[in-house]
C-alpha positions, 0 to 999 in steps of 0.5 A: 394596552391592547387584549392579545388573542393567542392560538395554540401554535402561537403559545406553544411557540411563546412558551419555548421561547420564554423557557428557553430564554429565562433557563438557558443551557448549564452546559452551554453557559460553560462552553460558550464565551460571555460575548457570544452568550450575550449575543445570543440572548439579545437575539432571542429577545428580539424574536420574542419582539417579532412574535408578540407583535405578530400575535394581533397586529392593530391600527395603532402600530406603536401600542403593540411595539410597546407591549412587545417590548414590556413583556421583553423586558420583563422576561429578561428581568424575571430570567436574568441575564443568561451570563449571569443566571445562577444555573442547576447544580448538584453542589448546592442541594437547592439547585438539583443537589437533592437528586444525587445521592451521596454514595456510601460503601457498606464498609468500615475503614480499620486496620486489619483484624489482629488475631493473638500471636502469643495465646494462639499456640499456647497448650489449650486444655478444654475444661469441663469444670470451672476448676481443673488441676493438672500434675506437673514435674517438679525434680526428675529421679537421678542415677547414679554409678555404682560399685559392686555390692553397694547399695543402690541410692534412692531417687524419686520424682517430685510433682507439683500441681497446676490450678487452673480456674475459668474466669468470665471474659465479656463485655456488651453494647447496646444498640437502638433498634432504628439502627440495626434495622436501618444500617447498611454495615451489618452491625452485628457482623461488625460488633462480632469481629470487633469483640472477638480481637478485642478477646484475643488480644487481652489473652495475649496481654495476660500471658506478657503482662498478667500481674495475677489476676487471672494469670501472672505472663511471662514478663513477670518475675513468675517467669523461671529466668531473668537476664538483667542488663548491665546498671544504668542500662534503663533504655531499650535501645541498649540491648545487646547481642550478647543479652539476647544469647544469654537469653538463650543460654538459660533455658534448657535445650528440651524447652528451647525446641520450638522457642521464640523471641517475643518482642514489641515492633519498636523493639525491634528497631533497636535489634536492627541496629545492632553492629559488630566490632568492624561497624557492619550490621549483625541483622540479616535475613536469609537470601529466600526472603524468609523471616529473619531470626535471633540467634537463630531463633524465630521472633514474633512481634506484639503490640501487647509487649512493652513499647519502647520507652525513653528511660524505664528501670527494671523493666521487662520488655522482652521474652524468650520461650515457648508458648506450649509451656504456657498453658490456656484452659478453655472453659468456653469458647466466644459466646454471642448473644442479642436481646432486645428485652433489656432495653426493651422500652427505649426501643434497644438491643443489647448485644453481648459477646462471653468466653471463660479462659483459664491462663496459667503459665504451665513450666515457668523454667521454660520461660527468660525475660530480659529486663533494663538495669536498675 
């Protein structure tokens, strides 16, 4: 086979049309019909034809046409057909996928941060010990009419005494070093605002649902008052009307002032629901779009009070009150801290979060539980 000299002009252009025929074009390939691609490509080899024969042309005229067509062929075998050729891609890493990054939003997809409904507007008394008492009414004086020249009849207060003693409400993580150093969410922002709902929301479980430890909450027989549905009645969905006015009916008028209904949302449905005797619904809100009431009463809906359950006897799911009857000492509000000695040879941190509450419920005659028949 003949040696082929080839001057700067010549490679620079064999150069492009050998990369020009063995890449080919990715928007091209998508735009163009196979038909016309092919066309194109049988073109380009025979220019390539053309230019290695008019490289060096000899006396023996078939050598050179041979050659023309070997180096051809094996630019067309190298490429690959043009139709055919697996083009770049960013979908497959491989094919140019490394050069794009994937996007990344440096935020958590939760549902909204619930604060406490219940815990919130409860009497917050600050503690400078971790034990405090505070007197409380037991029975007022009474006055009585009487005659002239008899004697005046002896009436004195009585005073019990509420306890309230701080307990420790925490709890931690632990968190590689790499991590926090390395994460696009600010970890420590997010373990914070995770903590602290965490916290509110277990203070309004122990002031529903407390069984003693810290706290007795106000579905408990602690609370001053029941109203029992009628037996047989096990179901939530068989709440009445008239159960919710009995609810009402048994606090006084000075501990119903500023009361409310608290409820779970699946409770809810079921006061919806309820109709009169002509079949109409007994719910509506006001015209101005303001929150619906009970009797007039606001509701506030938890997802810390009992959800509604297919059959449960005696159960208290629903209370009425109000939370300022309901005392929550603070001995010390949400505490974070970080250390990175604790786990310091597994290249750790340690992330903690600690507040001490008090619960207590404060006047238990403010309080009325509605509870299913047996």
């Amino acid at each position: 086979m003949p040696e082929i000299h080839l001057n700067d002009d010549v490679k620079a252009e064999l150069k492009g049309l050998l990369l020009e025929v063995s890449q080919g074009s990715v928007d091209k390939a998508v735009k163009e019909s196979e038909a016309s691609l092919e066309a194109k490509f049988e073109s380009k080899i025979a220019d390539l034809k053309d230019t290695l024969m008019s490289i060096h042309r000899k006396s023996d005229q078939g050598q050179d046409e041979e050659y023309a067509t070997f180096v051809a062929n094996v630019v067309k075998a190298k490429g690959g057909d043009a139709k055919a050729k697996a083009a770049l891609q960013e979908g497959t890493d491989s094919e140019g996928g490394y050069f794009v990054p994937d996007g990344f939003e440096a935020r958590i997809i939760r549902e909204a941060y619930q604060a406490s409904v219940f815990a919130m507007r409860a009497q917050t008394i600050p503690m400078s010990e971790r034990l405090i008492e505070i007197p409380k009414m037991g029975t007022a004086v009474s006055v009585v009419w009487t005659a002239e020249e008899v004697a005046a009849t002896e009436s004195e207060p009585t005073l019990g005494i509420v306890q309230l003693t701080a307990q420790r409400l925490d709890a931690y993580s632990q968190i590689s070093n790499e991590l926090l150093a390395d994460s696009r969410v600010d970890v420590i922002d997010w373990l914070t605002k995770e903590f602290s709902e965490a916290i509110a929301l277990e203070l309004d479980n122990q002031c529903f649902n407390g069984t003693g430890s810290p706290c007795s909450g106000i579905l408990t027989a602690t609370a001053g008052y029941s109203v029992v549905m009628a037996a047989g009645e096990t179901n939530f969905s068989a709440v009445t009307a008239d159960d919710l006015s009995e609810m009402i009916s048994k606090i006084t008028t000075a501990s119903a002032a500023g009361a409310s209904f608290w409820l779970h949302r699946s409770v809810l449905h079921y006061l919806r629901t309820l109709k009169d005797s002509n079949n109409d619904y007994i719910w509506a809100r006001p015209a101005d779009s303001q929150p619906g009431t009970i009797w007039g009463y606001p509701y506030a809906l938890s997802d810390k009070m009992v959800a509604t359950s297919a059959s449960a006897a005696s159960t208290a799911f629903m209370a009425f009150g109000n939370p300022k009857n309901f005392l929550l000492g603070r001995r010390m509000g949400i505490s974070v801290d970080i250390s990175e000695h604790v786990y310091f040879l597994n290249f750790q941190s340690a992330f903690r979060v600690v507040s001490r509450w008090a619960p207590k419920m404060g006047l238990n005659t403010g309080f009325c539980r509605l509870v299913t028949g047996a």
